[in-house]
mmCIF file as Biopython writes it, N, C-alpha, C and O atoms, coordinates in Angstrom:
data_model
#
loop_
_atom_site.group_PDB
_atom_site.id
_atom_site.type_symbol
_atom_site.label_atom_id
_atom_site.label_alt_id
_atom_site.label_comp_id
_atom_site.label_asym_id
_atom_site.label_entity_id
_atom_site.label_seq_id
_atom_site.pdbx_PDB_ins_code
_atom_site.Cartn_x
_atom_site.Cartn_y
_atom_site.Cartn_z
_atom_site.occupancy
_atom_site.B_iso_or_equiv
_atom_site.auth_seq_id
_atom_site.auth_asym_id
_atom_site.pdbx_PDB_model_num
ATOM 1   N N  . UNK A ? 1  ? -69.480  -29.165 26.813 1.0 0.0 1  A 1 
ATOM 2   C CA . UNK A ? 1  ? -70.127  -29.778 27.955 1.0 0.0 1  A 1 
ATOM 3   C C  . UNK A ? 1  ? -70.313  -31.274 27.709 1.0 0.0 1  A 1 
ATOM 4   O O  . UNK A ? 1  ? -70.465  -32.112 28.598 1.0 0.0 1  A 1 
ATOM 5   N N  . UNK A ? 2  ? -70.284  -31.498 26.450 1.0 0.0 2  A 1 
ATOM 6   C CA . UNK A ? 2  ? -70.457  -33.138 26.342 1.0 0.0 2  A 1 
ATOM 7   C C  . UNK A ? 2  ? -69.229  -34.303 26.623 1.0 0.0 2  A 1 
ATOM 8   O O  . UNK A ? 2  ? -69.258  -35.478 26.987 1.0 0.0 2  A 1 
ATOM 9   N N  . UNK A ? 3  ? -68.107  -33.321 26.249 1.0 0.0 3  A 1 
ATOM 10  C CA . UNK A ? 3  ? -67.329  -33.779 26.206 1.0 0.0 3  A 1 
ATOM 11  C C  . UNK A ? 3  ? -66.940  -34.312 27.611 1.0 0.0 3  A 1 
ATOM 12  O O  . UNK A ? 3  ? -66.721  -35.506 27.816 1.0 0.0 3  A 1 
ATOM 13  N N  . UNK A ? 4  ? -66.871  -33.370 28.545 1.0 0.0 4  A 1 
ATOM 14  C CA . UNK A ? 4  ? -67.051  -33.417 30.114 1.0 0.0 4  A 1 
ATOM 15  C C  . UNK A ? 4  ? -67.730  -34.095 30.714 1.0 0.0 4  A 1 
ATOM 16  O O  . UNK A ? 4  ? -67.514  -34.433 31.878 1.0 0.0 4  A 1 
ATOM 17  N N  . UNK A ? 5  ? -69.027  -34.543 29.792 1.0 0.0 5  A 1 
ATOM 18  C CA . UNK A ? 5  ? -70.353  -35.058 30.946 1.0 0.0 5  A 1 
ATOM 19  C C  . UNK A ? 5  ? -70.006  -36.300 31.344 1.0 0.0 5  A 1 
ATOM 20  O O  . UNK A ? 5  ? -69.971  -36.665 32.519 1.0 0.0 5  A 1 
ATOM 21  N N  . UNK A ? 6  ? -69.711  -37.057 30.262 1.0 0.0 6  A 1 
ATOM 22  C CA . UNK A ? 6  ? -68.937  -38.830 31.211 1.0 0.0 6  A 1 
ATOM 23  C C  . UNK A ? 6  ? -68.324  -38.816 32.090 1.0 0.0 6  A 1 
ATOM 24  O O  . UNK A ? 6  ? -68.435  -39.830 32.779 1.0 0.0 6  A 1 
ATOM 25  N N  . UNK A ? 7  ? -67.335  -37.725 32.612 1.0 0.0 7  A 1 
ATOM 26  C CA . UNK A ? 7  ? -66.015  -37.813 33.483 1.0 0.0 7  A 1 
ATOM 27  C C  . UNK A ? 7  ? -66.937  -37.193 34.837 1.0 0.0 7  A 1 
ATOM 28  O O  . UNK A ? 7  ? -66.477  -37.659 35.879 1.0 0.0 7  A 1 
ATOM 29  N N  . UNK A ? 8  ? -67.895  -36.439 35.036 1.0 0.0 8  A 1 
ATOM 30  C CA . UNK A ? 8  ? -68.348  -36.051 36.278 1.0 0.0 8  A 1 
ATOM 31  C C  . UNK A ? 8  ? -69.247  -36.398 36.862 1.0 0.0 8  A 1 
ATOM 32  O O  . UNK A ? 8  ? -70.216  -37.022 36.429 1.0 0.0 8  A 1 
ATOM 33  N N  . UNK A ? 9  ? -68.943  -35.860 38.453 1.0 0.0 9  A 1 
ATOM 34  C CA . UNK A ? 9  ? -69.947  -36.507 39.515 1.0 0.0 9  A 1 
ATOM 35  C C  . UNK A ? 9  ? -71.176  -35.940 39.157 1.0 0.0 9  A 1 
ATOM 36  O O  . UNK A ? 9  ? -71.231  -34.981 38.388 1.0 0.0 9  A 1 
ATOM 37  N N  . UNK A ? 10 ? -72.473  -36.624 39.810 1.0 0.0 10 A 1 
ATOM 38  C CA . UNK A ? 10 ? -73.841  -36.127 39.508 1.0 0.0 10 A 1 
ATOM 39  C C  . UNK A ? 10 ? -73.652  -34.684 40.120 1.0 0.0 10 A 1 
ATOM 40  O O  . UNK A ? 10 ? -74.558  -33.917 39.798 1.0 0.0 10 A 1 
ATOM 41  N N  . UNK A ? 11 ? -72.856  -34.246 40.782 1.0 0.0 11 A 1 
ATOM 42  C CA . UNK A ? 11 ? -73.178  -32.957 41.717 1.0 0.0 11 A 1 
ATOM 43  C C  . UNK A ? 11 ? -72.941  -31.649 40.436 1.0 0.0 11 A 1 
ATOM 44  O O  . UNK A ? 11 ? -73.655  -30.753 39.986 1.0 0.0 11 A 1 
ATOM 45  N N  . UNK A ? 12 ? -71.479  -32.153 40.171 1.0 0.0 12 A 1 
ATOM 46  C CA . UNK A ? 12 ? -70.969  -30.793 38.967 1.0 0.0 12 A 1 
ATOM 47  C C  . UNK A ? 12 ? -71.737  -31.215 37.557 1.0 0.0 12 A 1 
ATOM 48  O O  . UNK A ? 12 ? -71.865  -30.365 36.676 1.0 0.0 12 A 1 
ATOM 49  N N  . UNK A ? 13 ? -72.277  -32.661 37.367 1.0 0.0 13 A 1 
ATOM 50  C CA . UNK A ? 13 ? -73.108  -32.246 36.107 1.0 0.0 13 A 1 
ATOM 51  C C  . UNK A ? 13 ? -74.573  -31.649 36.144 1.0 0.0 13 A 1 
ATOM 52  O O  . UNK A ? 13 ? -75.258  -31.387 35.155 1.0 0.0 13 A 1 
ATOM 53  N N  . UNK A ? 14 ? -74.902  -31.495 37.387 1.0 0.0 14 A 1 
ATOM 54  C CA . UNK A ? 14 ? -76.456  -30.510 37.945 1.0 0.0 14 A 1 
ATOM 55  C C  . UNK A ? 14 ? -75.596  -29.435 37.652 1.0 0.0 14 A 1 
ATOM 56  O O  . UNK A ? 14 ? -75.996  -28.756 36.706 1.0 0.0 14 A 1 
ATOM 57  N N  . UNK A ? 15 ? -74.586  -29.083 38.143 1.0 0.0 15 A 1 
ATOM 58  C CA . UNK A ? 15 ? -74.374  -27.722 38.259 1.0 0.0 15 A 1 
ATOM 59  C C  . UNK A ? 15 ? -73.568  -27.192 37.171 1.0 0.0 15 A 1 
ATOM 60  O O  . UNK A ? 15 ? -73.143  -26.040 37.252 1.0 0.0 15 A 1 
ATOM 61  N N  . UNK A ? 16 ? -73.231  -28.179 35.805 1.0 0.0 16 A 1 
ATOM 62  C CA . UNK A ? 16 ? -72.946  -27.781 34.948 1.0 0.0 16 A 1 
ATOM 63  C C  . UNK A ? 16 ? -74.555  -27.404 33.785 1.0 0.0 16 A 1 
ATOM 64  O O  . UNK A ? 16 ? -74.955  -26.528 33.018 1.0 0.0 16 A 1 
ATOM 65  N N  . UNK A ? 17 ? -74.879  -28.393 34.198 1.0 0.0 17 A 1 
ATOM 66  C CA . UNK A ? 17 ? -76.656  -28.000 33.281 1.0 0.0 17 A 1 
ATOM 67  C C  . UNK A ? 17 ? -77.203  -26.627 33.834 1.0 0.0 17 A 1 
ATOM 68  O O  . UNK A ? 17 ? -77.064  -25.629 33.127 1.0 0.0 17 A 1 
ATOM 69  N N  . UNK A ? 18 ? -77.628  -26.558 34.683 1.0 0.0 18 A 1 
ATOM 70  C CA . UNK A ? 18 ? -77.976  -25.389 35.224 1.0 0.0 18 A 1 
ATOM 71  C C  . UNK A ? 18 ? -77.081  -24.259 34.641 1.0 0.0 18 A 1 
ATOM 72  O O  . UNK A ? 18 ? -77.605  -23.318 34.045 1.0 0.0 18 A 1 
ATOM 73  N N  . UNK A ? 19 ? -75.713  -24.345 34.810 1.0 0.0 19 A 1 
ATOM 74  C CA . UNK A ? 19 ? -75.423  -23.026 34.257 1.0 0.0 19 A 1 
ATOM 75  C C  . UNK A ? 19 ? -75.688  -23.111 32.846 1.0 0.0 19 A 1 
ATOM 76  O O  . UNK A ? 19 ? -76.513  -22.239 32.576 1.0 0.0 19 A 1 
ATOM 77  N N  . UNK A ? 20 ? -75.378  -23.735 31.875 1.0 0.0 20 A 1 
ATOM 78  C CA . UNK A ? 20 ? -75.833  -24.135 30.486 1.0 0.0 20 A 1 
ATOM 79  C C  . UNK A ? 20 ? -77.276  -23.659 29.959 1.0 0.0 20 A 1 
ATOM 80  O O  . UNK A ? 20 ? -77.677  -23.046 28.970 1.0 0.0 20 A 1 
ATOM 81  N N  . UNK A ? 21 ? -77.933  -24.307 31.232 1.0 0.0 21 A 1 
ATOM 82  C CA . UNK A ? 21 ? -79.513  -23.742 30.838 1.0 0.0 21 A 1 
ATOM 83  C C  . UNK A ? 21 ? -79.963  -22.129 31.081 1.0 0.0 21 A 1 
ATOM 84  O O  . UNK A ? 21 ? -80.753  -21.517 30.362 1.0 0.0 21 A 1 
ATOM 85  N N  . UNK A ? 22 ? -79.201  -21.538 32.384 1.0 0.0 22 A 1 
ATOM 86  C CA . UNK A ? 22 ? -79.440  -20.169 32.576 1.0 0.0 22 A 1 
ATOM 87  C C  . UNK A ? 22 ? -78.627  -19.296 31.031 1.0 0.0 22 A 1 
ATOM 88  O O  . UNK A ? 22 ? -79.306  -18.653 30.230 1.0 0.0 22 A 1 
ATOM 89  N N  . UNK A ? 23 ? -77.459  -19.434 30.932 1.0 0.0 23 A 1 
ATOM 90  C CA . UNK A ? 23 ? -76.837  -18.994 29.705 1.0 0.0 23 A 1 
ATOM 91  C C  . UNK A ? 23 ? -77.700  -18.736 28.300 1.0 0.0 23 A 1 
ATOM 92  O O  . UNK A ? 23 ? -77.911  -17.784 27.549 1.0 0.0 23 A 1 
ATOM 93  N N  . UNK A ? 24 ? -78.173  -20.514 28.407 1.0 0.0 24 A 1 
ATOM 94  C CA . UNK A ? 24 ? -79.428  -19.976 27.003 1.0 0.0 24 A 1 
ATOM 95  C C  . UNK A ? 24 ? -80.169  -19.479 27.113 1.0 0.0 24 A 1 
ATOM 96  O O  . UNK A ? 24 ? -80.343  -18.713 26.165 1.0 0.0 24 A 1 
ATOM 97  N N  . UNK A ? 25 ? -81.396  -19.382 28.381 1.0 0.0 25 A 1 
ATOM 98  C CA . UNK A ? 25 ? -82.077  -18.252 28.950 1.0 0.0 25 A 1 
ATOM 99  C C  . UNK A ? 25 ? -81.547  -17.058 28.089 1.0 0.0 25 A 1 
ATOM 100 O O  . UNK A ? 25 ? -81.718  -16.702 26.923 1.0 0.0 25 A 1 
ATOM 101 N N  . UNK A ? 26 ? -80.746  -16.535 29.280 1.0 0.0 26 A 1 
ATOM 102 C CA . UNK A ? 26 ? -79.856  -15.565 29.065 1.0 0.0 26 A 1 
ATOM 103 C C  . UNK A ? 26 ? -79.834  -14.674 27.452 1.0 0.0 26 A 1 
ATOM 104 O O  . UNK A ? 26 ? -80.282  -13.546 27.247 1.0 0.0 26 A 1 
ATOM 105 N N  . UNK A ? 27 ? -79.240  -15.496 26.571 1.0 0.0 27 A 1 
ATOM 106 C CA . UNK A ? 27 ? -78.795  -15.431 25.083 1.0 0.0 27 A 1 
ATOM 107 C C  . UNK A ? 27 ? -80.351  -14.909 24.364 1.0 0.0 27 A 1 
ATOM 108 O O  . UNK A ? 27 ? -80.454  -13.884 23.690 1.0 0.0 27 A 1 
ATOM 109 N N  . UNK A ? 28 ? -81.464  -15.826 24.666 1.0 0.0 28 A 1 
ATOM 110 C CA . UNK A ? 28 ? -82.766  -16.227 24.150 1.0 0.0 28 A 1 
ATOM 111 C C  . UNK A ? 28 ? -83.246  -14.287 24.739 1.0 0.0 28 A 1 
ATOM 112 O O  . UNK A ? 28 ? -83.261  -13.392 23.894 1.0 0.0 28 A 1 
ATOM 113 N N  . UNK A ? 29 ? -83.522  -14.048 25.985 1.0 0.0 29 A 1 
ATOM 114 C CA . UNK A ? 29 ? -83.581  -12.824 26.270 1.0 0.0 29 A 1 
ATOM 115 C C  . UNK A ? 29 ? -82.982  -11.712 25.368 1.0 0.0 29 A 1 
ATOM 116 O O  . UNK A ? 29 ? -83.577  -10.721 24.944 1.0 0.0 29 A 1 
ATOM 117 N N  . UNK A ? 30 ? -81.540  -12.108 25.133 1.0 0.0 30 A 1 
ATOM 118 C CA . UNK A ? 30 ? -80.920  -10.774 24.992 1.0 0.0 30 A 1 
ATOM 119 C C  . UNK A ? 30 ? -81.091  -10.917 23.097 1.0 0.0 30 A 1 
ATOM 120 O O  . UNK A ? 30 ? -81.338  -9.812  22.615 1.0 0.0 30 A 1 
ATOM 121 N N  . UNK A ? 31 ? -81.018  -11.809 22.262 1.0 0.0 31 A 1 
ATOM 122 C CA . UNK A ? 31 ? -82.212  -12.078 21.603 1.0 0.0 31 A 1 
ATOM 123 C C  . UNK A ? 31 ? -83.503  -11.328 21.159 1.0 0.0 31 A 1 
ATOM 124 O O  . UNK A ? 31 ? -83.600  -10.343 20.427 1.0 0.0 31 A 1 
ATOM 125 N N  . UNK A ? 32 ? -84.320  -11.937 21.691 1.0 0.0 32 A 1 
ATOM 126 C CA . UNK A ? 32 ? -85.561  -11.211 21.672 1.0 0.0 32 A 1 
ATOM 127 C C  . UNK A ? 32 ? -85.473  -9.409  22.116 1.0 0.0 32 A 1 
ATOM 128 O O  . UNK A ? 32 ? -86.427  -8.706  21.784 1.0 0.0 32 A 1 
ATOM 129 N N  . UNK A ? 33 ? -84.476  -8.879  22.742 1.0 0.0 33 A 1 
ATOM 130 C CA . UNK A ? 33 ? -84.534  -7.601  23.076 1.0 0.0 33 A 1 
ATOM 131 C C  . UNK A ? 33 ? -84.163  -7.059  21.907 1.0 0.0 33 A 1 
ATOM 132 O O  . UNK A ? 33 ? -84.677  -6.046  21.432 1.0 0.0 33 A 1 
ATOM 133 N N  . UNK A ? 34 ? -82.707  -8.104  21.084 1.0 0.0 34 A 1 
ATOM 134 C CA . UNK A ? 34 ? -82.035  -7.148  20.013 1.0 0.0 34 A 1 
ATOM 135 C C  . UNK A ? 34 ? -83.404  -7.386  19.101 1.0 0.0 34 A 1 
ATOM 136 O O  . UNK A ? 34 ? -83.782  -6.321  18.614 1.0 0.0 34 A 1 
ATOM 137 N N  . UNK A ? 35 ? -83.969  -8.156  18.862 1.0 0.0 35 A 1 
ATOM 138 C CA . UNK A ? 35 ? -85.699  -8.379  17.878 1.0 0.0 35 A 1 
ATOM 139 C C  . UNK A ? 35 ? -86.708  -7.156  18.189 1.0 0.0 35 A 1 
ATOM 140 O O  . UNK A ? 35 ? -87.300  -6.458  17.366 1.0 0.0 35 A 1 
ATOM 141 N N  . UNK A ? 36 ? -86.733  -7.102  19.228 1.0 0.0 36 A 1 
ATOM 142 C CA . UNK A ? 36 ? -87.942  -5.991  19.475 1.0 0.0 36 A 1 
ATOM 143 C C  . UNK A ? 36 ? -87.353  -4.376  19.335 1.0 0.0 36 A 1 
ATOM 144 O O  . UNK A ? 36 ? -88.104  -3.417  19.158 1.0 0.0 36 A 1 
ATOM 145 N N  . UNK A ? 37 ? -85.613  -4.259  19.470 1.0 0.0 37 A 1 
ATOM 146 C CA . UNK A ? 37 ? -85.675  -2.982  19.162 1.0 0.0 37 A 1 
ATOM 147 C C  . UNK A ? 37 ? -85.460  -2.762  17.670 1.0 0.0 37 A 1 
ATOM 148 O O  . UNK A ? 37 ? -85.765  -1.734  17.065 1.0 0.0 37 A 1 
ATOM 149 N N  . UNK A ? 38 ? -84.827  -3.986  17.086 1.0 0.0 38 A 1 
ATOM 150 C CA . UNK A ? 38 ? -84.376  -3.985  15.347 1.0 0.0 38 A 1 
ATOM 151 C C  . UNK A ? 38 ? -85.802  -3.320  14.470 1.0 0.0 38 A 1 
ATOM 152 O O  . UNK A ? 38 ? -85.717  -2.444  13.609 1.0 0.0 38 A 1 
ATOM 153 N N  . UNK A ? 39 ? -86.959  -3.908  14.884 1.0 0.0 39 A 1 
ATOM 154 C CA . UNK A ? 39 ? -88.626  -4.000  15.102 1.0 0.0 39 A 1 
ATOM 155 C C  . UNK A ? 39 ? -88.866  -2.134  14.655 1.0 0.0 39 A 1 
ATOM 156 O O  . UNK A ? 39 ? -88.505  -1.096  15.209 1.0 0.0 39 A 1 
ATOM 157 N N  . UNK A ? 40 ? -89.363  -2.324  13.855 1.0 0.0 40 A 1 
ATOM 158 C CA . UNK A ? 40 ? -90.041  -0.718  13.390 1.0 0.0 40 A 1 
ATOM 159 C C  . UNK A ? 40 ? -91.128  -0.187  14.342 1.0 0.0 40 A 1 
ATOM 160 O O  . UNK A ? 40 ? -92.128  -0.881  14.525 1.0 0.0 40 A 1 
ATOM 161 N N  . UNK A ? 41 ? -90.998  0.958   14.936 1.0 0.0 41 A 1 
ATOM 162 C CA . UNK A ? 41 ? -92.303  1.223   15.764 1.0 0.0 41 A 1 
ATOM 163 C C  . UNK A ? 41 ? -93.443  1.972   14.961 1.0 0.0 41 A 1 
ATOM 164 O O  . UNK A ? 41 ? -93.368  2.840   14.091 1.0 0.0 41 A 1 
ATOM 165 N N  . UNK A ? 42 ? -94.356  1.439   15.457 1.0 0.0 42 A 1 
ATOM 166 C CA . UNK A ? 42 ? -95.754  2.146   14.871 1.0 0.0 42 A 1 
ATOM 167 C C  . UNK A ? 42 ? -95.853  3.597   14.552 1.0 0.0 42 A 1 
ATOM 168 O O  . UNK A ? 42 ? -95.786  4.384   15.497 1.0 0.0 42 A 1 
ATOM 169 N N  . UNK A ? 43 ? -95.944  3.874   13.818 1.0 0.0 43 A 1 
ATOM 170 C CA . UNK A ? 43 ? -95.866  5.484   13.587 1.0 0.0 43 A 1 
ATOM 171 C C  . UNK A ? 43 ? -97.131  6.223   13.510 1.0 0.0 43 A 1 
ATOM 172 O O  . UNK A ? 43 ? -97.796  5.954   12.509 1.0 0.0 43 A 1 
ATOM 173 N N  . UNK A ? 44 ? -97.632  7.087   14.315 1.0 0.0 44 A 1 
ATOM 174 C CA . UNK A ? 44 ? -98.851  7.789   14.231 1.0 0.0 44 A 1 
ATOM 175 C C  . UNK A ? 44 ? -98.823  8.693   13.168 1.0 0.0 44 A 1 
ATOM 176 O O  . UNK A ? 44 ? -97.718  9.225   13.051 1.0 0.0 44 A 1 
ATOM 177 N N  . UNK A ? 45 ? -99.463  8.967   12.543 1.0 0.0 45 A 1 
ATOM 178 C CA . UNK A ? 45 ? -99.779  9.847   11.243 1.0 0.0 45 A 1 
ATOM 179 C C  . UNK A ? 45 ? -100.851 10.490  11.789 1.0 0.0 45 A 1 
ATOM 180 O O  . UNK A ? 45 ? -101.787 9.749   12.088 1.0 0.0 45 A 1 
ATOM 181 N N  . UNK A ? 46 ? -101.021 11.952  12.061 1.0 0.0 46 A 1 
ATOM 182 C CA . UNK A ? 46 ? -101.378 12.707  12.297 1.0 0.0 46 A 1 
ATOM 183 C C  . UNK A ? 46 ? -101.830 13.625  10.973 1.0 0.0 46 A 1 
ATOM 184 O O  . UNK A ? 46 ? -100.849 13.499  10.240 1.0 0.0 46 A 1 
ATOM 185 N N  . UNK A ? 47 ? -102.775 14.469  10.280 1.0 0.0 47 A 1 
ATOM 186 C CA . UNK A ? 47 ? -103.264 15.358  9.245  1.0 0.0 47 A 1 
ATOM 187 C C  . UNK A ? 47 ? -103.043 16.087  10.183 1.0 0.0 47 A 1 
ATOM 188 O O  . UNK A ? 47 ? -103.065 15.859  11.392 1.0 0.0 47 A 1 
ATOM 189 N N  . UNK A ? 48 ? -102.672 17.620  9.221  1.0 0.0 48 A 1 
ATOM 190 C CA . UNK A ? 48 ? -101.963 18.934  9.627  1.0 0.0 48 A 1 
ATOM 191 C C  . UNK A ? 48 ? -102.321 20.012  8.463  1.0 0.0 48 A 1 
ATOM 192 O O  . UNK A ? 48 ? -101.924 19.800  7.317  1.0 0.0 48 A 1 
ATOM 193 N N  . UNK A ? 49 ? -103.107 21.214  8.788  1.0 0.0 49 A 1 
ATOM 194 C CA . UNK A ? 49 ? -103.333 21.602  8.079  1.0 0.0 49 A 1 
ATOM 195 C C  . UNK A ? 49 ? -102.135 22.801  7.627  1.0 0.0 49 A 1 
ATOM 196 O O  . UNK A ? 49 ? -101.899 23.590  8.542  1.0 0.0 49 A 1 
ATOM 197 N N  . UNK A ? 50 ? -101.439 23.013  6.484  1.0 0.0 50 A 1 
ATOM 198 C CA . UNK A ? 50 ? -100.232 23.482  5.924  1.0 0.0 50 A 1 
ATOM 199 C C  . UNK A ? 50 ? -100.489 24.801  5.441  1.0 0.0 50 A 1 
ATOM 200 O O  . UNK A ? 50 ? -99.573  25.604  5.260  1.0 0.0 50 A 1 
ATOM 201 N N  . UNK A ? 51 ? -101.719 25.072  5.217  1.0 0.0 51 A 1 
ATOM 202 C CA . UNK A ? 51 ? -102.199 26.317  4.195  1.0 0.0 51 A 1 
ATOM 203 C C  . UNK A ? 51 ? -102.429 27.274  5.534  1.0 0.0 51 A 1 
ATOM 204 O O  . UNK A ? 51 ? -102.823 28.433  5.405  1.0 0.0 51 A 1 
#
């Protein structure tokens, strides 16, 4: 995108940022989802009587 940004009109470099910025959104989300399921869940421990 940098490489590009000198050569364009203000119109396609709004609309090149914008997509740029939704993308990292995007990444940052999918991210944090692969984090929270990698993420150990709480485990209830319950006593049980065996005898």
């Amino acid at each position: 995108m940098q490489i590009f940004y000198e050569d364009l009109t203000e119109d396609s470099k709004k609309q090149l940022w914008d997509i740029a910025i939704h993308e990292l959104d995007r990444a940052a989300e999918i991210i944090n989802d692969y984090l929270m399921f990698a993420k150990p869940a709480i485990e209830n421990k319950e006593m049980i009587n065996i005898w």
